[in-house]
Backbone as CSV, one residue per row, in Angstrom:
resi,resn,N_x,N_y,N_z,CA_x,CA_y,CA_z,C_x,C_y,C_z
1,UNK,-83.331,-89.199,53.329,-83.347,-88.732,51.968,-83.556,-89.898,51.007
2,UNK,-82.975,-90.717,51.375,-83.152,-92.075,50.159,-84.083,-93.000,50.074
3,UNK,-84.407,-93.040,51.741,-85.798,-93.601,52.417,-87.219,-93.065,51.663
4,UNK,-87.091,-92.140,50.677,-87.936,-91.922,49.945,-88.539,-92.164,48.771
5,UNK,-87.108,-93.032,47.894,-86.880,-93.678,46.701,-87.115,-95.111,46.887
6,UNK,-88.479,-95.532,46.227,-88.749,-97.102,46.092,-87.549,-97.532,45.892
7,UNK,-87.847,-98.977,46.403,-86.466,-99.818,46.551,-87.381,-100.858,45.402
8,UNK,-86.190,-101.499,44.782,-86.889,-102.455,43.689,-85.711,-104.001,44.280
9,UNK,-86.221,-105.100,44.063,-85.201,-105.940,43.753,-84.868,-106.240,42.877
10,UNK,-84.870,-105.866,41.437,-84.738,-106.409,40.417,-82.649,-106.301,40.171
11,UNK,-82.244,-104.958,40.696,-80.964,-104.707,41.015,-80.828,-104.668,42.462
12,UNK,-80.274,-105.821,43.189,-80.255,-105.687,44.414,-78.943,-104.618,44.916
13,UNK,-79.174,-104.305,46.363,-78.157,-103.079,46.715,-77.018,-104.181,47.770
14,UNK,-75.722,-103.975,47.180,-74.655,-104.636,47.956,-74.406,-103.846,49.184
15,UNK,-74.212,-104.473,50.240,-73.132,-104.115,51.425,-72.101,-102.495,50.896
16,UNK,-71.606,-103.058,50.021,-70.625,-101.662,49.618,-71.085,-100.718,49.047
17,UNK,-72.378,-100.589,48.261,-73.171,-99.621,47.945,-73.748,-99.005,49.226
18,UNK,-74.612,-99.815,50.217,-75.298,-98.764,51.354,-74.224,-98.352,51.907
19,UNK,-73.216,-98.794,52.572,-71.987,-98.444,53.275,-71.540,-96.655,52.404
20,UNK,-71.141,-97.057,51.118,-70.632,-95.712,50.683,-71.832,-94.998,50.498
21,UNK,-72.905,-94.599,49.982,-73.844,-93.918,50.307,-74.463,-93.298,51.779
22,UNK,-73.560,-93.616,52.752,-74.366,-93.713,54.132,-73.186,-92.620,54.661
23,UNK,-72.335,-92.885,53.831,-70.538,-92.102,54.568,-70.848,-90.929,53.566
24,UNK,-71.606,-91.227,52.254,-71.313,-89.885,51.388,-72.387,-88.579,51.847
25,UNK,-73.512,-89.190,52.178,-74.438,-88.530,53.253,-74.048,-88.130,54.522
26,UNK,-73.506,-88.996,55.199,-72.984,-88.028,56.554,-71.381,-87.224,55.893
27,UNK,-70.635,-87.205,54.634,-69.738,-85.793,54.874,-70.852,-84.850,53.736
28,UNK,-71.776,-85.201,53.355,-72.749,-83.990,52.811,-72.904,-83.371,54.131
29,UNK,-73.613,-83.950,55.222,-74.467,-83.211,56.012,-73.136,-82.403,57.210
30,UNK,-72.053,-82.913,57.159,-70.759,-82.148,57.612,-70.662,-80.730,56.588
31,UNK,-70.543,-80.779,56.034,-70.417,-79.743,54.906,-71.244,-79.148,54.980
32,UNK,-72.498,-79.417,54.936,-73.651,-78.206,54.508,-73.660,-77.855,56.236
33,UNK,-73.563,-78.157,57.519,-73.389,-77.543,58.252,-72.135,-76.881,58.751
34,UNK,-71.203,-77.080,58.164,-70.079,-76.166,58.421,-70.095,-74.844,57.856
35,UNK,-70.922,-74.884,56.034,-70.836,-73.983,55.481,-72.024,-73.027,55.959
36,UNK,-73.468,-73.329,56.296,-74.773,-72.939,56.773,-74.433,-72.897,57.935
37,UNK,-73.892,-73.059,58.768,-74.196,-72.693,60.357,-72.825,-71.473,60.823
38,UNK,-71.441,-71.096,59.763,-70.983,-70.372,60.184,-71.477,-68.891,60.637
39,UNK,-71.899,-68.444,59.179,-72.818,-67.153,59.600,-73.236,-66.842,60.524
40,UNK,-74.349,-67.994,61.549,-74.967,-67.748,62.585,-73.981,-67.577,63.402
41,UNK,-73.316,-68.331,63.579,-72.159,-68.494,64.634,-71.480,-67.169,64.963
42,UNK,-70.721,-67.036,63.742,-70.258,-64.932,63.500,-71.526,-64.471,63.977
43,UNK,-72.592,-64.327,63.976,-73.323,-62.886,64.107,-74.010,-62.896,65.688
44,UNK,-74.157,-64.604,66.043,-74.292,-64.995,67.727,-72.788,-64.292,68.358
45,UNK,-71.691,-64.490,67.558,-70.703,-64.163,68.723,-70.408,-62.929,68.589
46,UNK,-70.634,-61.951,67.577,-70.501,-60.770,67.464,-71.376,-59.730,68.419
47,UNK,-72.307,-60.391,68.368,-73.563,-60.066,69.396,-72.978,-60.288,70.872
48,UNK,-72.956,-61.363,70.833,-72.571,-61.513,72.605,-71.443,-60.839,73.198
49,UNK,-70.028,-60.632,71.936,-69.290,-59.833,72.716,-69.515,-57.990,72.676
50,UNK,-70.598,-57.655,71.775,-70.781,-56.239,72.534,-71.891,-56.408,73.665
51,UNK,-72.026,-57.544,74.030,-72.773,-57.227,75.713,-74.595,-56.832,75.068
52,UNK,-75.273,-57.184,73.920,-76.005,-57.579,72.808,-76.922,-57.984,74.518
53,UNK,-76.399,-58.907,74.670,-77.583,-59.798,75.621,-77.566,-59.419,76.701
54,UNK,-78.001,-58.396,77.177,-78.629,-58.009,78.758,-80.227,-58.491,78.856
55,UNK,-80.529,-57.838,80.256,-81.638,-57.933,80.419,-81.877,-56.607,80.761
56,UNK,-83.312,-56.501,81.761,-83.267,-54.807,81.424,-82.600,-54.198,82.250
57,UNK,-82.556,-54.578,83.294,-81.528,-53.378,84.148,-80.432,-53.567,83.462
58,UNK,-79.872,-54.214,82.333,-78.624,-54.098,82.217,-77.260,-54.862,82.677
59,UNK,-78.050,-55.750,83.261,-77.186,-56.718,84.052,-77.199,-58.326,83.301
60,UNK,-76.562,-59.260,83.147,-76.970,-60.509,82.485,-77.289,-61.531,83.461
């Protein structure tokens, strides 16, 4: 994501700037998959426990 934004030196980036930007990005990407991937999760397991996934005879 940031890898996209020219880098300038005119304000150089400290150690403690990439560090906290790097931690604030990985609990974004915790979050947006906890909140985006529950749904699937409910409607995969809702599925699988009425037996959803056979094949055709009916057997798994």
């Amino acid at each position: 994501m940031y890898d996209t934004i020219p880098k300038s030196d005119l304000v150089p980036e400290t150690y403690a700037e990439r560090w906290f930007r790097e931690m604030l990005l990985y609990e974004y990407s915790k979050k947006a998959a906890e909140d985006s991937l529950k749904p699937l999760v409910d409607m995969i397991y809702k599925n699988l426990s009425k037996g959803v996934w056979r094949g055709k005879n009916g057997k798994m």
